[in-house]
C-alpha positions, 0 to 999 in steps of 0.5 A, a space after each residue: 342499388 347496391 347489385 347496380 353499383 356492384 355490377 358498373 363496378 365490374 364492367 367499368 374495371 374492365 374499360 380504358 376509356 374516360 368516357 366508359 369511366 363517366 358512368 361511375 359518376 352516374 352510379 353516385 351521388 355526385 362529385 368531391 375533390 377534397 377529403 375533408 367534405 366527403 358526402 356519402 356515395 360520391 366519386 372522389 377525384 385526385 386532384 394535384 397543386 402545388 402543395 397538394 397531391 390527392 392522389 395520397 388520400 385515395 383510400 382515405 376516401 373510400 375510408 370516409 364514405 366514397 363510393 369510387 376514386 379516380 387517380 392517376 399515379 398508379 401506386 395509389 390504385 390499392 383498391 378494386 374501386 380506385 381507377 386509374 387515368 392518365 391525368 384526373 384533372 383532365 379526367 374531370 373536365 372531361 366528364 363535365 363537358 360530356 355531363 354539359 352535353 347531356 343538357 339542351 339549355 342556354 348556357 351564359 359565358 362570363 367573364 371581364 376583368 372586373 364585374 363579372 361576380 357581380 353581374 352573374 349574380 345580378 344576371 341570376 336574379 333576374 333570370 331566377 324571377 322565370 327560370 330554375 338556374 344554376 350559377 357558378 357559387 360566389 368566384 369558383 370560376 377556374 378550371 375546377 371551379 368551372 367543372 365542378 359547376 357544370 356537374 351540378 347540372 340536372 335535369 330541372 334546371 332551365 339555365 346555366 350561368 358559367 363565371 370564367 376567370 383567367 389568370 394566363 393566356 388560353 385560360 378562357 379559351 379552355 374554360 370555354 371548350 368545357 362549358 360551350 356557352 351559348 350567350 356570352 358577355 365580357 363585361 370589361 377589358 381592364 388591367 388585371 393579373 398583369 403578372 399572368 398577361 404581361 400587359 393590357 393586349 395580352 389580357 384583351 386577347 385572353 378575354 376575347 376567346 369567349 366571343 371566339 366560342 360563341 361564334 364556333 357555338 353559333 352562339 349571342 353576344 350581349 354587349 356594352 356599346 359604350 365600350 369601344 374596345 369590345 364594340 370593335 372586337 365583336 367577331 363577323 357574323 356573330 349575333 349581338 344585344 346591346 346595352 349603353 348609355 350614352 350610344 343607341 342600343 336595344 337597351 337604353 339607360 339611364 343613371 338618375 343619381 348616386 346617393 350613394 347608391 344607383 337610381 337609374 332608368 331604363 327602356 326598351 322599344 317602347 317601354 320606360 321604366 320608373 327611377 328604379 332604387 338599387 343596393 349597390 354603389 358605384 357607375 361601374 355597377 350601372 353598367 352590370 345592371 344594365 347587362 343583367 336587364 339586356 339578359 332579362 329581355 333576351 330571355 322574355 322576363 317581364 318588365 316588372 320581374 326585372 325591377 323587382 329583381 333589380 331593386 331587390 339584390 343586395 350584394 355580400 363579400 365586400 363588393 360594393 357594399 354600403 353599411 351604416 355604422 352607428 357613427 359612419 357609413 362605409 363603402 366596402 369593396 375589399 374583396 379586389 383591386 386593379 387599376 381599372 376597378 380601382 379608377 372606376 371606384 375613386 371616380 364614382 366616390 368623387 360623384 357622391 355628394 357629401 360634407 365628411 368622406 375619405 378614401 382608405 385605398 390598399 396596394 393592387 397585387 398582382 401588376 408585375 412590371 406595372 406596379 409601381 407605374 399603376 400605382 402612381 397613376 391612381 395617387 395622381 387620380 386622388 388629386 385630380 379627383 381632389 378627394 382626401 384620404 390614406 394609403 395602406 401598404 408597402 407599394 403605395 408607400 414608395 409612391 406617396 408624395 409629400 405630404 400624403 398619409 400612407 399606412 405601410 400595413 393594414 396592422 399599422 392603419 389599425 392602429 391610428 384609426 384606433 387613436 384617431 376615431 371618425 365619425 359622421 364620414 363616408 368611408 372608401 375601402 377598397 384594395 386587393 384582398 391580400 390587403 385585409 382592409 376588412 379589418 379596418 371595419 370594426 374600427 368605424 
């Protein structure tokens, strides 16, 4: 082994190409870009940000177990195993695209503004019932998250399941070039990151690039019908399969109840599932199963498989989790907030049925312009809603109204609840994560 490395070692030092310098990646044992979780063996490529140059810790690598380094500032190339290319990150997506060549399996593109971590997981679990898949790990859905994801392909695995998130116009569109996904869902267009978008046209076109790839891949759009925006962006000549509730589609559902989880029904062609059990909360996650089930059929898992698949997920990180408390139960959805979910959220709370619940909802970041506006619109919706409850940050603060409760921090709800205990409640919590609302957990 160690005559193999020596002897890609020399050959390689003599090439200038990227794709000459993939084989270092194959004469190790797979992939770091942060010093502090060298493994033994890997290739530790120099990543750059905005406070962070990884170019400055080359031989700090190699000191702690890397087997080569990538680099691209020449004045860090101080050893014979440090290489040097123009830019690393580009170098990295680069050799996962070359690595996601090598592999002739279904690759699935996701991404919406809202639901899309959800509905990837939901989608593995059912396509975990018959296949090995490989899943992008909890939100690593950017332009290192992505590659890192597509380097950890091997030859066991069956299906790729690839989140693709955007912040700025192109995003998708690149994420795509290096994943060339083969079946795609948008799960929604809604009003997030509007900062990066300017506006909801600007996210609308920065999603539909997936549906672009795929019909440049020959590639499957699985689709919701009852999403008007993205039934008519479908692009000429494209494959489709559909799910919806309320219009005919391949897969039809049914949404049974909120309790406050989903009980829901589905069918397809001749078959009609029983009411089926979840342990998720929320309309907006009926549709995500229903996007997983679409999945589950494409792929030939049976019935049972994805009722069990279904009714057996359980979701983590504050998304849509129910936790009973010995005094209430808390509905957390703490993880991220923008209009659409947040809407889709207070909607679904007012269909709950019960005698003692309240919202506690935090500022959405990341609006730009549309703030304040967006805002407004979602204190408005609380009373056409007539649901009750608190607002916590400095945005919602310059919006309330007479007479509503609004907690400027998280710190400063923290300490009512501390004066004010609850019990018996069903408790909303949701906001943008920089919110902390997770805090406020303990409390109830």
């Amino acid at each position: 082994m160690v005559f193999f490395i020596t002897v890609i070692s020399i050959l390689i030092r003599t090439m200038t190409n990227d794709q000459q310098l993939f084989e270092l990646y194959y004469a190790t044992k797979g992939i770091c870009t942060d010093t502090r979780k060298i493994t033994p063996g890997c290739l530790f490529i120099c990543l750059k940000g905005d406070n962070f140059n990884g170019n400055t810790f080359a031989e700090n690598a190699l000191l702690s177990g890397a087997e080569y380094v990538i680099a691209d500032e020449a004045v860090y190339q101080t050893n014979e195993r440090i290489y040097l290319v123009e830019n690393s990150l580009d170098f990295l997506q680069k050799l996962a695209n070359f690595h996601r060549k090598q592999f002739n399996i279904p690759v699935i593109g996701i991404t919406g503004s809202n639901g899309k971590t959800s509905t990837k997981e939901l989608i593995k679990s059912v396509l975990s019932k018959k296949y090995n898949v490989l899943a992008t790990v909890g939100n690593l859905n950017n332009h290192i998250g992505v590659p890192l994801t597509l380097l950890n392909l091997t030859k066991e695995h069956e299906i790729a399941i690839i989140e693709m998130g955007a912040n700025r116009f192109k995003d998708i569109e690149e994420l795509c070039n290096i994943a060339e996904p083969t079946f795609g869902i948008i799960t929604n267009i809604g009003k997030a990151h509007l900062e990066g978008f300017k506006n909801f046209e600007g996210v609308l076109k920065t999603k539909l690039e997936l549906y672009k790839a795929l019909q440049q891949n020959n590639g499957e759009i699985i689709i919701n019908n009852d999403d008007d925006v993205l039934v008519s962006s479908i692009p000429s000549g494209v494959k489709i399969f559909s799910y919806s509730q309320q219009k005919n589609a391949d897969i039809q559902g049914e949404l049974v109840a909120l309790s406050p989880f989903v009980e829901m029904k589905w069918s397809y062609k001749t078959f009609q599932s029983e009411v089926i059990k979840t342990q998720m909360i929320g309309k907006y996650n009926f549709y995500n199963f229903l996007a997983a089930i679409a999945f589950g059929i494409k792929f030939n898992v049976s019935a049972d498989e994805i009722n069990e698949a279904i009714a057996e997920y359980s979701p983590t990180n504050n998304r849509s989790q129910v936790q009973k408390t010995e005094r209430n139960t808390l509905i957390l959805d703490c993880y991220n907030a923008n209009p659409t979910s947040m809407k889709s959220a207070l909607e679904s709370f007012a269909m709950i049925d019960h005698p003692n619940k309240f919202y506690i909802i935090g500022d959405m970041l990341e609006l730009g312009s549309e703030s304040i506006s967006e805002h407004q619109q979602i204190r408005q919706l609380t009373d056409d809603l007539n649901l009750n409850g608190y607002f916590v940050g400095p945005i919602f603060n310059k919006v309330k109204n007479n007479g509503d409760q609004v907690f400027s921090s998280t710190s400063e709800a923290i300490n009512y609840f501390e004066n004010h205990p609850v019990d018996n409640a069903l408790i909303l919590l949701k906001g943008s994560r920089g919110i902390g609302l997770e805090k406020l957990e303990n409390l109830f």
